[in-house]
Each structure stands twice: as structure tokens, then as C-alpha cells.
N, C-alpha and C positions, 0 to 999 in steps of 0.2 A: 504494500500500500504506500511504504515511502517512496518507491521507483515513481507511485502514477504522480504523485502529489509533487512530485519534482521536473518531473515531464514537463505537468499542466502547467507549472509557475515558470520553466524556463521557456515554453510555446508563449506565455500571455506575455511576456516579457519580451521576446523576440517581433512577437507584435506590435506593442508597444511601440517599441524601436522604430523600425518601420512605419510605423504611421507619425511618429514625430520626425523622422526625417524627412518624408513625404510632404509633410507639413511645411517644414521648411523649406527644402525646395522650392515648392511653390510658392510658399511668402517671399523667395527672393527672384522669383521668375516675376511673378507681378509688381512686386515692389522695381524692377529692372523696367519692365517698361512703360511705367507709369514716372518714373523720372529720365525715360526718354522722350516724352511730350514734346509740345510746344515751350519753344522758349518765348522768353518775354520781347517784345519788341520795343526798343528805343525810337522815339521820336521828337525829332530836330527840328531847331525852327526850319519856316517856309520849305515843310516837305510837301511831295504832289504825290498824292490819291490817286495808285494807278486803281482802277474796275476794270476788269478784266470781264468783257461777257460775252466769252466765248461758251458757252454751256446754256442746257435748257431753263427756260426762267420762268419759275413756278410761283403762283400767290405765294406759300408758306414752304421756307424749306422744313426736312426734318432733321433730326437729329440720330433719326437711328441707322446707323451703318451699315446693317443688311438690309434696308428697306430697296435702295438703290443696286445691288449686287448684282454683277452679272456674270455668273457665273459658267460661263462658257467664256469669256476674255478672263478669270478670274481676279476683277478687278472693280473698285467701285466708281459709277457714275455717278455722283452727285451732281444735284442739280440747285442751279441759285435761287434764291429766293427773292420775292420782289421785297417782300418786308424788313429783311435785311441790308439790300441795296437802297432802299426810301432812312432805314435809321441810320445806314453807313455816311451818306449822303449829309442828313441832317447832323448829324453831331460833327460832320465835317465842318460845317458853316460855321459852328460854333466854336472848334477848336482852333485856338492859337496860333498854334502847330502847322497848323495846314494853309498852304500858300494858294492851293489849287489842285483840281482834279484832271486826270490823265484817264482819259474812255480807250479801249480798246476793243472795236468796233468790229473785230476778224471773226467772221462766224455769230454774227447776234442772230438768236433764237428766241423768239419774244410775240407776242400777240401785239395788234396798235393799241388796246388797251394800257397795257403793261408800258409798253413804250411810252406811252402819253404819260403815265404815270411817276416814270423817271422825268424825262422832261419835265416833268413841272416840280420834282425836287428838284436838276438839277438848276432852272429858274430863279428858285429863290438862295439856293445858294450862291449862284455869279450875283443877288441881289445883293448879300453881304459886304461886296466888295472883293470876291478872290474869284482865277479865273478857271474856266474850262477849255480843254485842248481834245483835241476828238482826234482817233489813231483808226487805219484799216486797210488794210489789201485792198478790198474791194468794198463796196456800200451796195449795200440793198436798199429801196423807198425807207426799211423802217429803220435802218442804219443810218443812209442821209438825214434824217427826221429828227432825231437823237441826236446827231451830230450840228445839227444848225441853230443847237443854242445858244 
């Protein structure tokens, strides 16, 4: 009876083990890339606001990372959001920092709604007093459109 009783205690103990090292591992796999993030970004005076809206442009982006997945390129498409781009915009105006915005206009993917709607943030921020510079290969009507503010 003291064979099993030694058995059982050196098995639960070897488990044990194992699951606190298991444990850790992965507390330092996630702790690894969770302080491989995004770093923080410095901003200088009279910096320019590139937008880049090369990508599809949706009311609302999301935030969940497999929603967009595509998994036959196994890679993620995200897509931009308008509501993002109208508050990127605005707190531009308001920020110090920012001299001006820089459109890149290669590949816009956008409804004339959507469009019309940047326009008219980006309106009231050249109202502020800082300017807008419009970039692209080529223009589409709702590229031109955007660009002639």
C-alpha cells in the first residue's frame, strides 16, 4: 500500500509540474507579444496627416480581427471606417501639432455619400486655418471630388 501511495503522490506531483510550467510558458508567450504592440507615436510640430484611403470604407469599422479574414490569402483585410476618418479629421483641426493633411487618393473605394461626408470634414478643417494637399495615380469622379477641396 506504500508503493501505490507513493506512485499517486509522485504522478500528482509530476502533474503538477507540468501544468505550472505550461503555465508559464504561456504567460511569457502572451506577455511576448503583447509588449510587441504598437508603439507610441511622437508628434512634432507642423506634422501632415497622411489618410491613406486606399481600402474599402465602411460606416463603422470593427475591431474584431477575424471578422475581416481571409483566409485563403491568409491574411486580414480591414477595412476603414468612415467614423474614424470624420474623428481622425476632427481632432486634427484641433490639434496643435498638425500643420495639414496629406489625402492619398490611389485606389478610393467609397460611396458619394461617404465621400461627401469626408468633404465636408475635410471643409471645416482647411476652415481652421491648416491646409489640405490631395495625392493619386489616377482620380476617379469620387477621387476628383474629395480632392477639390
Amino acid at each position: 500500500m506504500k508503493e501505490f501511495f507513493k506512485m499517486m503522490l509522485a504522478s500528482m506531483t509530476g502533474c503538477l509540474i507540468t501544468v505550472l510550467v505550461v503555465f508559464f510558458v504561456m504567460l511569457g508567450v502572451v506577455s511576448g507579444l503583447m509588449s510587441s504592440g504598437e508603439k507610441d507615436i511622437v508628434v512634432q510640430d507642423k506634422t501632415v496627416l497622411v489618410i491613406e484611403l486606399n481600402k474599402t470604407i465602411v460606416e463603422r469599422s470593427s475591431d474584431n480581427p477575424f471578422e475581416n479574414l481571409n483566409i485563403a490569402a491568409m491574411k486580414s483585410e480591414k477595412s476603414l471606417g468612415l467614423n474614424q476618418i470624420l474623428a481622425t479629421i476632427k481632432y486634427a483641426a484641433t490639434d496643435e501639432r498638425i500643420g495639414g493633411i496629406l489625402l492619398d487618393l490611389s485606389g478610393l473605394n467609397a460611396g458619394y455619400a461617404t465621400v461627401e461626408a469626408i468633404r465636408n470634414q475635410l471643409d471645416t478643417f482647411k476652415a481652421s486655418g491648416k491646409y489640405v494637399f490631395a495625392y493619386g495615380d489616377s482620380y476617379s469622379q469620387k477621387a476628383y471630388y474629395l480632392a477639390s477641396v
